[in-house]
Structure formats: C-alpha cells, structure tokens
C-alpha positions in Angstrom: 10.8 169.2 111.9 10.4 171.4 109.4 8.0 171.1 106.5 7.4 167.7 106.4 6.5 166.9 109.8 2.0 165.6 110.5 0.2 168.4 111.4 -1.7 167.2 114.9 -3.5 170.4 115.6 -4.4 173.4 113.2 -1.4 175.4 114.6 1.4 173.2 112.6 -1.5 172.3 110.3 0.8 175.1 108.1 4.0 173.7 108.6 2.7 169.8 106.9 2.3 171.7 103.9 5.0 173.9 103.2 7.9 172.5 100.3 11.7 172.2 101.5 14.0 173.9 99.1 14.4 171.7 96.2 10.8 170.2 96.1 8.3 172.9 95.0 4.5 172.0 95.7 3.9 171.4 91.8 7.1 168.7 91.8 5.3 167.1 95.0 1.6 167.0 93.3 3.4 166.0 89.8 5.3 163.3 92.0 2.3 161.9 94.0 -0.2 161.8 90.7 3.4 159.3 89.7 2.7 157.4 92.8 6.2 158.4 94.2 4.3 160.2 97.6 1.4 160.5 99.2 -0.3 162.5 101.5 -1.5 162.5 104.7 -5.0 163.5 103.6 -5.8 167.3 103.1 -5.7 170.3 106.6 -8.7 171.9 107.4 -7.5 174.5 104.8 -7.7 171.9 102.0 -4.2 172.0 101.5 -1.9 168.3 100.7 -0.5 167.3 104.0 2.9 165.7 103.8 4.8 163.2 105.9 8.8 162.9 106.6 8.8 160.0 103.9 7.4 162.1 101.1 10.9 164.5 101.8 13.0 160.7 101.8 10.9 159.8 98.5 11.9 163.3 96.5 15.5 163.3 97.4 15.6 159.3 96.3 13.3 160.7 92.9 15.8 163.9 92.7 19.3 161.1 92.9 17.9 159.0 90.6 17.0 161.5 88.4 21.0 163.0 88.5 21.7 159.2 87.5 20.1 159.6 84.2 16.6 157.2 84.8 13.7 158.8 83.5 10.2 159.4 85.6 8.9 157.0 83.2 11.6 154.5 84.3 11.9 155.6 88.3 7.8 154.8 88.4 8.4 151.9 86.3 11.1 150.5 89.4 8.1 151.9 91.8 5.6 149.7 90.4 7.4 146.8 90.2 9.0 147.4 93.7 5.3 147.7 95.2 3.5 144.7 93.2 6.2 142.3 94.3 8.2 143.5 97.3 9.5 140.1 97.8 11.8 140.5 94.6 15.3 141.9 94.4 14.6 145.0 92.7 18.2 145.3 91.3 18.6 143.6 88.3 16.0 146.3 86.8 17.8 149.1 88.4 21.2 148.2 86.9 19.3 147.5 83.4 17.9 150.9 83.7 21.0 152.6 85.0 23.0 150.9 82.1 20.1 152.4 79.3 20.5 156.0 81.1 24.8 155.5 80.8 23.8 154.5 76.9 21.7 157.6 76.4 24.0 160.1 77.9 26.6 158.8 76.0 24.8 159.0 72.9 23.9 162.8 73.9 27.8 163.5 74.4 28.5 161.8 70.9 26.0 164.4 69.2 26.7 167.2 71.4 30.9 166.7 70.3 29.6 166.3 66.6 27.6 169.3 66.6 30.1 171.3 68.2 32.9 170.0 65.5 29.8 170.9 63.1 29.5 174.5 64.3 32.9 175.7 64.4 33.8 173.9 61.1 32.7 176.5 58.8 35.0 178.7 60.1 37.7 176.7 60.0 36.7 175.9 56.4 36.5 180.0 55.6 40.1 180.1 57.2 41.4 178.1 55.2 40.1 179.1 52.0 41.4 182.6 53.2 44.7 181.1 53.2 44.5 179.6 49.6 42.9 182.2 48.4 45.9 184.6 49.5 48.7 182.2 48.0 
C-alpha cells in the first residue's frame, strides 16, 4: 500500500498520487519526462497516478545514481534496455560504471589538490615567519 498503490475508486484516487519519502512529485515528473516511469493516466482530480513499479524504478534511478552514472547515462541504459530487450544489457552498465569510478576519481584528485592548494599559503607564511625570525 501506501502511495503507489492504482487508485480503483475516487476514495484511494489520493493515495495513487502521493510521493514516498525520498521521491518528491517534481523528481517523479522530472523522472517520467526521462522515460524512467510512467503513470497510470491522470485521477479525476487531474493529478499523475502512479503504480508500485514507478516506486521499484526510483529506488533502481536513486542506486544508480549513488554509483556515480549520470541521468544522461541511466536513460541512455533505459533506451537501449527497451529498443533491444533481448540483449545483455551489462557490458554497457560496467562501461558506464567504470566512466563514473574514472570521474569520481578524478574529482578526489582535484578535491586533494585543492585542499593541499588552500592550506599551503599558510604553511608558506609559517615558514617565512620562521626565517624571518632567525
């Protein structure tokens, strides 16, 4: 149950359309104009009507996501998983995984440079301190 479940009647018609914790109505419409979800169609109140598999879809979105892959990347595995289903879609996974370890490498490299970069001047004005004094 909860807030996924297909409204039948207007009395849970409320229920269809309500966000869990962790997926907030603009991350759903953001994630169906993707393709990632889709809706059941709209409740008589012209409100998006959601499914249990839009829920599965933003928590598989959200772990990919913690991974590293990029939306750009997570609708390119989407598209390619949906125009040939037959295909093994993990040789593309891995390839993208492996380009998200890369960047995230590359962001701890700069992130260690600039942090060596920022305290360095006072190391620097330390140690002229110290000459300066002798």
């Amino acid at each position: 149950m909860g807030g996924w479940n297909n409204a039948t009647d207007e009395r849970d018609d409320h229920r269809a359309t309500l966000p869990t914790p962790g997926a907030p109505i603009k991350v759903l419409r953001e994630y169906e104009r993707l393709g990632f979800v889709y809706t059941f169609g709209r409740s008589a109140g012209n409100r998006r009507l959601f499914g249990d598999e839009a829920l599965w879809c933003v928590q598989v979105v959200q772990c990919l996501r913690s991974l590293g892959l990029t939306l750009k990347e997570i609708q390119t595995l989407t598209v390619r998983y949906t125009e040939r289903p037959s295909e093994p879609i993990e040789p593309l996974l891995y390839e993208q995984l492996t380009q998200a370890l890369a960047r995230i490498e590359a962001r701890r490299a700069s992130r260690r440079v600039a942090t060596s970069v920022a305290w360095a001047p006072k190391a620097c004005s330390a140690s002229a301190a110290r000459w300066s004094s002798q």
